[in-house]
C-alpha positions as CSV (number, residue, x, y, z in Angstrom):
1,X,-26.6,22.6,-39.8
2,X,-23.1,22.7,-41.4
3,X,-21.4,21.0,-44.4
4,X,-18.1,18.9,-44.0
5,X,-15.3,20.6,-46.7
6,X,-12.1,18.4,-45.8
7,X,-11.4,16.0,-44.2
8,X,-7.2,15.3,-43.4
9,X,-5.1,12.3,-41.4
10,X,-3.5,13.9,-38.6
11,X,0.5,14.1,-38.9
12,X,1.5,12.7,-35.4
13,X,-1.3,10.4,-34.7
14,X,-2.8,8.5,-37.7
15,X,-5.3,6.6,-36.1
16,X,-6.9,10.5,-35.9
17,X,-8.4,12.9,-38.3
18,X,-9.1,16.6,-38.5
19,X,-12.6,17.7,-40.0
20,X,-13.4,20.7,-41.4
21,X,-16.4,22.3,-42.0
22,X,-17.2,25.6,-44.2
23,X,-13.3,25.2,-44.9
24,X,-12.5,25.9,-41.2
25,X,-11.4,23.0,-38.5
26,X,-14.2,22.1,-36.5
27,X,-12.8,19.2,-34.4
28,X,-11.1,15.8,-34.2
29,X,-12.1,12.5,-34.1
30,X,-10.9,8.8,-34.0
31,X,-10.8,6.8,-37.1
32,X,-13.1,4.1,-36.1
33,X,-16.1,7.3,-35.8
34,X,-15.4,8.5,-38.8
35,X,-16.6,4.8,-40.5
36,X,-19.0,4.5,-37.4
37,X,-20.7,7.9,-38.5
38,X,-20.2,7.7,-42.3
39,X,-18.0,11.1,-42.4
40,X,-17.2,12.1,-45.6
41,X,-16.5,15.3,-47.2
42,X,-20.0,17.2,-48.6
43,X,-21.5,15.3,-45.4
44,X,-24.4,17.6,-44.1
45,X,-24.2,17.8,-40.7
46,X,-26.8,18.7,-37.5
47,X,-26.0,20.5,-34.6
48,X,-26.6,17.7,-32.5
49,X,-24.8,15.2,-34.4
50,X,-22.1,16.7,-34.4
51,X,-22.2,17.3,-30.4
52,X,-22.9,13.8,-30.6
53,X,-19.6,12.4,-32.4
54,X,-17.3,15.3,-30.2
55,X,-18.9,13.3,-27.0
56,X,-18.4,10.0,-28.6
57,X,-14.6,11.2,-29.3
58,X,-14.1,11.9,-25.7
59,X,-15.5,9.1,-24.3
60,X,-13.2,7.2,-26.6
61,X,-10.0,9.1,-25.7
62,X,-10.8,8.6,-22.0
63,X,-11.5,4.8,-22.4
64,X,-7.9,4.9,-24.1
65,X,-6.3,6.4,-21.2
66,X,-8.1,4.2,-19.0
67,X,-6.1,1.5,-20.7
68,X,-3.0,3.5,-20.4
69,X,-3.7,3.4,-16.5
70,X,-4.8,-0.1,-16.3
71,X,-1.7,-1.4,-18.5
72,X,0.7,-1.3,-15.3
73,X,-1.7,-2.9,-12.6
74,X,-5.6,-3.9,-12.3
75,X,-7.0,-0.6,-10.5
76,X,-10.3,-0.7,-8.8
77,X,-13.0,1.7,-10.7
78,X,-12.5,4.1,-8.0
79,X,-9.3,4.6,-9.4
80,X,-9.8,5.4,-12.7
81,X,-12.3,7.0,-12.4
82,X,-10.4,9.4,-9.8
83,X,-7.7,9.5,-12.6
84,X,-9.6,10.2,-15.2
85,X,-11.7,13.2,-13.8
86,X,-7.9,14.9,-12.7
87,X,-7.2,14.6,-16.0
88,X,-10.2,16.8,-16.5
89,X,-12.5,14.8,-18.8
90,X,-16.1,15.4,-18.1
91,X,-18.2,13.3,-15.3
92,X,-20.6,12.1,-18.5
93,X,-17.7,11.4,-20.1
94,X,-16.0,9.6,-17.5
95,X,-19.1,7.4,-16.7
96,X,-19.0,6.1,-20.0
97,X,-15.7,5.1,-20.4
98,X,-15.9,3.4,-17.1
99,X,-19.4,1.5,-18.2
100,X,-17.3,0.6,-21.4
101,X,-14.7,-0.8,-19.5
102,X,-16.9,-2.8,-17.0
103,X,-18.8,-4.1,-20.0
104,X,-15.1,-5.2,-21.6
105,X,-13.8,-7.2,-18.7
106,X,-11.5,-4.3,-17.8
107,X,-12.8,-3.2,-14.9
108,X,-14.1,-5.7,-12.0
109,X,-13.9,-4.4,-8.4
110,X,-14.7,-7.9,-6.9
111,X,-11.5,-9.4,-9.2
112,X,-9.4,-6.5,-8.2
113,X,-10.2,-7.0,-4.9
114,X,-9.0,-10.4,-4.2
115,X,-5.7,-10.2,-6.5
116,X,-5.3,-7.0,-4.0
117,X,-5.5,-9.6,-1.1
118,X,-3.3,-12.2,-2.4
119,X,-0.4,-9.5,-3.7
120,X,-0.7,-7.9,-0.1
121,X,-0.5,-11.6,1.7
122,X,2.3,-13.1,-0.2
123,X,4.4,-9.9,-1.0
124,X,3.8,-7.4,2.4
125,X,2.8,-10.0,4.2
126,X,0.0,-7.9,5.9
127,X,-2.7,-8.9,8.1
128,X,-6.6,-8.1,7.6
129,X,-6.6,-4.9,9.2
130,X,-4.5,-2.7,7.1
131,X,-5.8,-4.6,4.2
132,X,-8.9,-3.7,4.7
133,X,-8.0,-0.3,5.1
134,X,-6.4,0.1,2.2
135,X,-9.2,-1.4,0.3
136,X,-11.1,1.1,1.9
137,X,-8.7,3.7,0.1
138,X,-9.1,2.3,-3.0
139,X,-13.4,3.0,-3.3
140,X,-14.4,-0.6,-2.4
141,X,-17.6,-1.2,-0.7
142,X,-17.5,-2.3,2.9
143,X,-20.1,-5.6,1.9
144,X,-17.2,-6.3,-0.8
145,X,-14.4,-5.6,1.8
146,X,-16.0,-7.9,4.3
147,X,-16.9,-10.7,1.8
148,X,-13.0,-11.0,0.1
149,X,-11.8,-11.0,4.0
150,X,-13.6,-13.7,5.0
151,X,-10.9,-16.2,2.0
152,X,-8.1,-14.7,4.8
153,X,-8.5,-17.5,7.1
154,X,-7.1,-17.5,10.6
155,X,-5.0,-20.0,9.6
156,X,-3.5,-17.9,7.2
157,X,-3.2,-15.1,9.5
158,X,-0.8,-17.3,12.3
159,X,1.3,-18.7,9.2
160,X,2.5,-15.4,7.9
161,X,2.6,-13.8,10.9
162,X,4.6,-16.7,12.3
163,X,7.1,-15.9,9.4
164,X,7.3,-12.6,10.2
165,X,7.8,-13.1,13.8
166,X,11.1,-15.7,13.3
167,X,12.4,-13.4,11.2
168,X,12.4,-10.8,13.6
169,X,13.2,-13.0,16.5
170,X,16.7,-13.9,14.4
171,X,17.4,-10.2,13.6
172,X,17.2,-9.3,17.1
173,X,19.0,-12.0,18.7
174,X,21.2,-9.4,20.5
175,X,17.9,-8.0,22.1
176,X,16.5,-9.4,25.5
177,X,13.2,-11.5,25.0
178,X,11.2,-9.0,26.6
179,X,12.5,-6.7,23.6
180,X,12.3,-9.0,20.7
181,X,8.9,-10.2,22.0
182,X,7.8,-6.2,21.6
183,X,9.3,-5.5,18.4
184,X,7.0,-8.7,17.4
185,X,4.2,-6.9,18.6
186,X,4.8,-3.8,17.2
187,X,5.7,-4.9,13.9
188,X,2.3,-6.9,13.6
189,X,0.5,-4.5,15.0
190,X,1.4,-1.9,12.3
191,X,0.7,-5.1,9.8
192,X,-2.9,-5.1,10.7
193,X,-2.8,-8.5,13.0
194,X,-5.3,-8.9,15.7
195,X,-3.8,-9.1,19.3
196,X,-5.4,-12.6,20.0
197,X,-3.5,-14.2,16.5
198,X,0.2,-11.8,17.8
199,X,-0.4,-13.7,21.3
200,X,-1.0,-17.2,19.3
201,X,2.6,-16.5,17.5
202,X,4.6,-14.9,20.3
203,X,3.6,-18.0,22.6
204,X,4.9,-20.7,19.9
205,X,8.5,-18.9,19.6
206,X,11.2,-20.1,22.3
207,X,12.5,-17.7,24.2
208,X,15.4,-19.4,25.8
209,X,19.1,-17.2,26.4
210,X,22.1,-18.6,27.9
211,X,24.6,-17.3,30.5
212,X,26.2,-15.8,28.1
213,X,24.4,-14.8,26.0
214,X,22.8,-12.5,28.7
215,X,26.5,-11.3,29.9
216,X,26.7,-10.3,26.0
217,X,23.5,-8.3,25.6
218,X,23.6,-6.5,29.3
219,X,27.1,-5.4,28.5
220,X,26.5,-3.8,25.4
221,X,23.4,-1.8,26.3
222,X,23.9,-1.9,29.8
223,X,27.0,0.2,29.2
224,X,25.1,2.7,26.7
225,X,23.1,3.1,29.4
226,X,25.6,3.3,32.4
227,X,27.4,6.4,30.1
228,X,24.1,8.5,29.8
229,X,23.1,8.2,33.1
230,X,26.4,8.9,34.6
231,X,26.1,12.3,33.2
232,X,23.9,13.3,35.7
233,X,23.7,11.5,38.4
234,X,26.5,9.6,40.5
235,X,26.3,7.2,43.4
236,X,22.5,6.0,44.5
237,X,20.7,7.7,42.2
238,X,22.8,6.8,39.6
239,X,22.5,3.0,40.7
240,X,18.4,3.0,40.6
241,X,18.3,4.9,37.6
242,X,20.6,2.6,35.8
243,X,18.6,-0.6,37.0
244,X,15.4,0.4,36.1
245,X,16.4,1.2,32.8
246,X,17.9,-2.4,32.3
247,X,15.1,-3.9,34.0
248,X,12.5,-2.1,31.5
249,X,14.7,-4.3,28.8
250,X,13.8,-7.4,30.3
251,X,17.2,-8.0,31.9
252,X,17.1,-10.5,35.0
253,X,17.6,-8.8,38.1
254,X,20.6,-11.0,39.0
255,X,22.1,-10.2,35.6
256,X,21.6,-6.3,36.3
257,X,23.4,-6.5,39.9
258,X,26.9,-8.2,38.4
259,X,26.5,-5.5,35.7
260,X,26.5,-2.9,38.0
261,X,28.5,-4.3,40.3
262,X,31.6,-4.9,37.8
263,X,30.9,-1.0,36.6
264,X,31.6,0.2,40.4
265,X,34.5,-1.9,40.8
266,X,36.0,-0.7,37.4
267,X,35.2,2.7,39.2
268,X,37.2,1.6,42.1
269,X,39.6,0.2,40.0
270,X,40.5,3.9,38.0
């Protein structure tokens, strides 16, 4: 049992105040305990009351920096509770704040979980694979995972990953259509698209490329390639090497004997 002998407002936070008991400081609390608890100088106080407002007090201070955390994005409770407990507060303590904060609206991992769906569709454009992974990351239950999913229709799915595809198709319109269609792939792929909805979008985009357009792309690679080659091999080997290469790119074979053909005669030529 002790006896409260001051009580002061803290200089840099005034929301907080300093309490002292047997003229000595004993601990800190918010403002809204020291009404909530009646503290007032004379104040007799237990041993387990005051254990009581110090774990009130922390539970209040972690609740605050919950808010802190939550001010910049919605979090899922893994989160912050993650971030709470490297910030060292207590697990009682942390368990607390985060009931508090479920039983304020500020934490709901259902909510959370679709605006993460919606921000990850319309800004990353990511399929439901990696999604789902990444909700994994983030603490939220598999049932949950699988239910907020199920609003990513299929339909969905082939519209953005159409986007994405066109977009890459018209970047790479110097790349054979064996090579754009692969970048496709790949790029979907890493987005988290299933193979049969990357087939469904690779089979609705044109692949057509004109004479010259194919005169174009085989020169400039197929002369990156002629130069590497020919720095170890001449002649035959030289010739297979160089047409296996441009074949891998998706180059028609006509296209890669005039290529090779004009490179000997330039030989020739020197």
């Amino acid at each position: 049992m002790a006896i409260i002998t001051k009580i002061t407002r803290q200089k840099n936070n005034t929301e907080r105040y300093n309490i002292y008991i047997e003229e000595a400081y004993a601990f800190a609390v918010d403002e809204s305990l020291i009404v909530k608890y009646q503290l007032t100088k004379n104040k007799v106080l237990e041993d387990w009351e005051r254990d009581e407002i110090v774990f009130d007090d922390e539970i209040r201070k972690a609740f605050n920096k919950a808010l802190h955390f939550l001010a910049f994005r919605m979090r899922s409770e893994y989160e912050v509770k993650k971030k709470l407990l490297d910030l060292e507060y207590g697990e009682a303590v942390v368990l607390e704040a985060i009931q508090k904060l479920h039983n304020l609206g500020f934490l709901n991992d259902e909510a959370f979980s679709k605006a993460f769906l919606e921000t990850q569709k319309k800004t990353s454009k990511k399929g439901p694979r990696v999604i789902q992974q990444e909700l994994k990351k983030k603490g939220i239950e598999k049932s949950l995972q699988e239910e907020v999913l199920k609003t990513y229709t299929e339909e969905d799915q082939t519209q953005i990953a159409q986007g994405l595809a066109e977009k890459i198709a018209n970047q790479q319109s110097s790349k054979t259509p064996r090579q754009v269609k692969q970048k496709i792939q790949d790029t979907l792929l890493r987005k988290g698209y299933s193979y049969a909805t990357i087939s469904k979008v690779i089979e609705e985009i044109e692949f057509e490329t004109e004479q010259d357009e194919w005169e174009e792309m085989i020169a400039d690679q197929g002369d990156k390639i002629w130069r590497k080659v020919s720095i170890k091999y001449t002649g035959y080997d030289r010739k297979n090497r160089v047409k296996q290469a441009l074949y891998q790119k998706g180059f028609p074979s006509e296209q890669i004997e005039m290529f090779i053909e004009k490179k000997e005669l330039e030989e020739d030529g020197d």
